[in-house]
C-alpha positions, 0 to 999 in steps of 0.5 A: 502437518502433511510434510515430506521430507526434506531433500538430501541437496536442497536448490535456491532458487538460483544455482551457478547453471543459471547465472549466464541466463540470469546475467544476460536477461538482467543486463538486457531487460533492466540496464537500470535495475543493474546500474543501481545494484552496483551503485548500492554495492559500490557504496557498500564495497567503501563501507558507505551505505545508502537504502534506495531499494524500492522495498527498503522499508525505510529509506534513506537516500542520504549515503552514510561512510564509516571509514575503517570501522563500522559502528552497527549500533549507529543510528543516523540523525538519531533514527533507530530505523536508520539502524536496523536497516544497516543491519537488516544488509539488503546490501549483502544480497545485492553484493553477491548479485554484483559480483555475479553480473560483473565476474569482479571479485571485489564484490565477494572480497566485500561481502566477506568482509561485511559478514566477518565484521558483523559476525564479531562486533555482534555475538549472541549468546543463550544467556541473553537471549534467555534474559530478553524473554521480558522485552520479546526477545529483542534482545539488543538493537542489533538482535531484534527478531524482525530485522534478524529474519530479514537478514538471514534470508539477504545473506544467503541470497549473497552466500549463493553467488559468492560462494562459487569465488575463489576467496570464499574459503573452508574458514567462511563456509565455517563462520557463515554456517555459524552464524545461520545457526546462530540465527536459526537458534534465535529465530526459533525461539523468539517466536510470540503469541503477539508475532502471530497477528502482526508482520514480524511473524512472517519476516521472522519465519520466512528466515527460519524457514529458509535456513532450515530447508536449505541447511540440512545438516544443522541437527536442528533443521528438521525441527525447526522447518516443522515449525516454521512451516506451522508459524506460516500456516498458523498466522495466515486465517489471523493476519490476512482477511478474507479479502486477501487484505493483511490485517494492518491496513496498509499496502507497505506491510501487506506487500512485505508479508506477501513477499515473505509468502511468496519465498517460502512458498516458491522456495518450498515448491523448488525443493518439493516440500509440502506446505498446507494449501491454504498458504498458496491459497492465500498468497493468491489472495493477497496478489489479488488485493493488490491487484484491486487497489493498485493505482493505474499508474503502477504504484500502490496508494499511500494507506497507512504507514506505507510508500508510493512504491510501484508494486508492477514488480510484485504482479509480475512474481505473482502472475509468473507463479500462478500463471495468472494473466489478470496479474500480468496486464498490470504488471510489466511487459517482461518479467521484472528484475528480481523475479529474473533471479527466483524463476530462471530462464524456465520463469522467464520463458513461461512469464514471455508466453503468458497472456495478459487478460483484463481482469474479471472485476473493474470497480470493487470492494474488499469486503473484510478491510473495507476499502472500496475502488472505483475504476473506469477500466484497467488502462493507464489513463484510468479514472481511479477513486479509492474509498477509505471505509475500513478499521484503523488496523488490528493491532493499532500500529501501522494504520493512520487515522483516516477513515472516509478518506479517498484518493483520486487519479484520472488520466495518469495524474494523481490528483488527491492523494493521501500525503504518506508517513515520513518517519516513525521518529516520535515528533510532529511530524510523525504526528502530522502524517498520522492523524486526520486532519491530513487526510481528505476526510471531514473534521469537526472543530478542528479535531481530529477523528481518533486521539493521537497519544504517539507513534504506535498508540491512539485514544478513542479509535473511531469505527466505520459504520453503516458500509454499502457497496453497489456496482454496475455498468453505469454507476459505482455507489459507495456510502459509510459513516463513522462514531469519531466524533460522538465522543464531543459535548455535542456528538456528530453523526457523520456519512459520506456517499461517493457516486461515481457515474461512469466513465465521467465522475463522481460527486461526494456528500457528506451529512452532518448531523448535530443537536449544536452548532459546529465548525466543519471542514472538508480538506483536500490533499493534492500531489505534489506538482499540483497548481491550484486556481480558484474560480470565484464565479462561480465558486469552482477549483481548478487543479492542474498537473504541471505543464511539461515542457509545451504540453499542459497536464490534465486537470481536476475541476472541483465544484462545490454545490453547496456554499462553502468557504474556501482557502488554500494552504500548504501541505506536505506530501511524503512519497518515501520514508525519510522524504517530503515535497510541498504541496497544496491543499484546499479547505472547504469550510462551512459552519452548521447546526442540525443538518450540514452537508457538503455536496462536492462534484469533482470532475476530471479533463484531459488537457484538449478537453474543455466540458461546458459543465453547469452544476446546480440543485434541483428539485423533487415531488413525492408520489402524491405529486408535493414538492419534497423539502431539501432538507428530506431529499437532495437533488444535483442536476449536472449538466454538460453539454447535451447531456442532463444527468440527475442524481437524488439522495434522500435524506428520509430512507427509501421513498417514492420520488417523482424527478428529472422526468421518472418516478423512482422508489429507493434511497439514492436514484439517478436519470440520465437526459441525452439529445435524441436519445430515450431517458435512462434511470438507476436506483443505486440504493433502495 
């Protein structure tokens, strides 16, 4: 590998000739970001201890006090994750943050004296760790290797403030230096083949990397950041696709092993340390992933075992390093909290004069994880629909079984959602969160997609099919299918096609087909907050966001084409680990054999708009002028106000069809009639 050497006097990312600038930019851009970091390190400060940073990745906003003594192996309501994030200390970090934004010593005192209790109540030996090769060195709860990196790099980022205090003594240069030594001799060793494709990879070696460069006098040092620089370079073509996606299929993990990137990468341009380019190559990647998916208001969508968090933050670190304006127009207007204290007044400074610009691509696919995004622009108010039609995930942990599910947001309003993860507790809950049913996404008989054995485990995982991807000016065309259900007595063949016609809406259709007779239903999952009122002529939803204060939100008309059945129940929504609101859900229902299908309109309305919207079956001919039976081809006339449009889905392949006043070859085909204007017609699909 293509190295320099590293530097006699390595530079964090911070030093103390950055603080006035850090303090002062910190106090005036985010007064809110720095009220929580020393709400947090007040906590911390009384050995009270809560995890409400937006990245913690499993929160808890309940605060858990210790009194004198802390127990390290405490697990709060018997949740391990509760554990591991006491001993993954993001809390050590933010103290050494306090105690700079506030010049008061008790911030250093208690980071001092968190690092002294936990260094003594949790020793480490080479005897155990030799002896945990069998579990993957995760030698005990308060040693596995995940959490380990994760904490190394929070204590040295507390290390770099407070160790410019008075109380920080020759005694805790020695004890802190021991126990990164400590940590840099398991984290070198602790590597696995299994670590290469999943995330722990690079939360492990992000830490090892770190300490290595930044403590050169460790004898080990250069080793070891020869080998934490191959484990970053080595695991990038097996964890991320080409897409830039991280192969777990989830926006939480993908962000966490973005951030681990982002660290080592910037950390190593600092100090003038060579890693390969195709590392850079795909942090940018990645950032532009996330660009793809994130939602118009900011946050990423809920895939897999992931948080509603808002990931503006992320963009602005990726827009201020790349020097990428795309980044910055979905990012803040300045640069966010964190990225104040990684890039220094240079970064801020370069982040004010960089211009935001629209992004090259609207509506897009990420062609290696499957995911698929439709967006009628880049503003807030967006109308937004995310399109599931990727694989579970590579190593069948975090990914949830939901294949064809899709999410809607329009007007700053998410409308359908995917409802989150709640807990990695081995329950029904867990349960509940991770399978279909729970997702908008056909079921079959009441059963679900793939078969749930327990949390990190699945029977039978269903695969997508048959992926098609088409986008123009005027239209976005989606289409996939699965095999989840050929495993029944009588198998089902499943495809759902989502049209979107811009800016407007968007009609999905599913087809059922089946040698026997099952029961199917199509669940759609509402945000919290959401009202729900049934229409029953002429069949049509209604969902509408919460009033606030006088002013009406905006809502989602949804119009089934097709007869249904439809009740509406109760469901959960899960925003943050450890956390769930009620919420709604409709079921439509129909019940079929041979071909089933559902043809839904949904249509969303700012709060003063009130479109005349008439929905119905039309009608077509073949070439030769004969009328086309329904079952061959479907026909769905929407018509609003001076506007006809006409969207044909033939059911027989690729034909010649005759309808709404064209005469089209393809497969799916649309014909638009306004007033007084000429007739416009698309093939989306031939």
């Amino acid at each position: 590998m293509n190295t320099q050497n590293t530097p006699r006097s390595p530079r964090f990312y911070w030093s103390p000739e950055d603080k006035e600038f850090i303090v002062s930019a910190c106090h005036s851009n985010w007064p809110e970001e720095v009220k929580e970091v020393l709400h947090r390190s007040n906590l911390a400060c009384e050995n009270t201890f809560i995890f409400t940073h937006r990245w913690d990745m499993e929160r808890c906003t309940e605060p858990v006090s210790f009194g004198s003594g802390i127990n390290w192996n405490y697990r709060h309501h018997d949740d391990l994750e509760w554990l591991v994030m006491l001993n993954r200390a993001r809390y050590m970090s933010e103290l050494g943050q306090a105690y700079w934004l506030t010049n008061e010593e008790r911030y250093a005192s208690a980071y001092i004296r968190l690092m002294k209790d936990w260094i003594r109540q949790n020793p480490l030996s080479l005897e155990e760790l030799d002896a945990s090769a069998a579990k993957a060195y995760n030698v005990k709860d308060t040693w596995r290797k995940l959490d380990s990196g994760i904490r190394i790099t929070h204590w040295i980022k507390g290390y770099f403030c407070v160790r410019t205090s008075s109380l920080w003594t020759e005694e805790e240069e020695s004890l802190f230096k021991e126990a990164v030594h400590l940590h840099g001799v398991y984290l070198n060793r602790a590597y696995t083949t299994h670590d290469r494709q999943s995330n722990w990879g690079y939360l492990e070696t992000n830490g090892l990397f770190q300490l290595a460069l930044l403590f050169p006098e460790f004898e080990e040092s250069s080793k070891w950041i020869e080998t934490a620089a191959h484990r970053l370079a080595e695991m990038a073509p097996v964890q991320v696709f080409g897409d830039g996606m991280h192969n777990e299929q989830c926006t939480m993990y993908h962000h966490e092993v973005l951030h681990c990137i982002f660290e080592s990468v910037w950390l190593s341009e600092i100090n003038g340390y060579k890693l390969p380019d195709h590392l850079r190559q795909t942090l940018g990647s990645m950032y532009t992933a996330t660009l793809a998916f994130v939602q118009p208001d900011g946050h990423q969508p809920m895939l897999g075992d992931s948080d509603g968090t808002d990931v503006r933050d992320v963009l602005s670190r990726g827009a201020c390093l790349f020097r990428r304006g795309d980044l910055k127009s979905q990012a803040y207007e300045h640069l966010d909290y964190e990225g104040i204290w990684y890039f220094g007044s240079t970064g801020y400074r370069n982040y004010e004069e960089l211009k935001a610009t629209e992004p090259e691509f609207c509506s897009t696919l990420l062609e290696d994880s499957g995911y698929m995004f439709m967006r009628s622009d880049w503003s807030p108010d967006a109308k937004y629909l995310l399109f599931d039609a990727g694989h579970m995930d590579v190593i069948r942990a975090h990914g949830h079984d939901d294949l064809l599910h899709f999410s809607l947001s329009a007007y700053g309003q998410q409308f359908l959602i995917d409802p989150g993860r709640y807990t990695y507790m081995e329950n029904e809950e867990r349960r509940y969160f991770k399978e279909s049913l729970q997702h908008n996404t056909i079921s079959v008989d009441g059963r679900t997609i793939s078969e749930y054995v327990d949390s990190w485990r699945w029977n039978a995982e269903a695969n997508p099919l048959g992926r098609v991807w088409r986008s123009s000016h005027a239209f976005d065309y989606a289409e996939a299918g699965h095999d989840g259900y050929w495993r029944l007595a009588q198998p089902v063949r499943i495809k759902r096609q989502i049209v979107f016609m811009k800016p407007d809406y968007w009609v999905v259709v599913d087809t059922l087909h089946s040698h026997g007779e099952h029961n199917y239903e199509l669940p759609l999952h509402f945000a919290e907050g959401m009202t729900l009122t049934e229409l029953r002529d002429p069949g049509e939803l209604i969902a509408s966001a919460e009033k606030h204060g006088s002013c009406a939100g905006p809502s989602l008309r949804i119009i089934p084409v097709t007869p249904v059945q439809v009740r509406i129940e109760s469901s959960w929504v899960s925003r943050n680990y450890n956390e769930k609101t009620p919420a709604v859900k409709a079921v439509l229902q129909q019940s079929g054999q041979g071909v089933t299908r559902f043809v839904t309109l949904f249509y969303p309305e700012r709060p003063d708009e009130q479109t005349r919207l008439e929905v119905r079956l039309g009608s077509c001919e073949d070439s030769y002028g004969r009328r086309v039976d329904s079952d061959l081809a479907t026909v769905v006339e929407i018509v609003r106000d001076d506007t006809v449009d006409s969207l044909l889905i033939s059911h027989q392949g690729p034909k010649g069809y005759q309808f709404a006043g064209v005469h089209l070859s393809g497969e799916v085909m649309a014909a638009r009639h306004q007033t007084a204007q000429a007739v416009e017609s698309w093939i989306l699909k031939i």
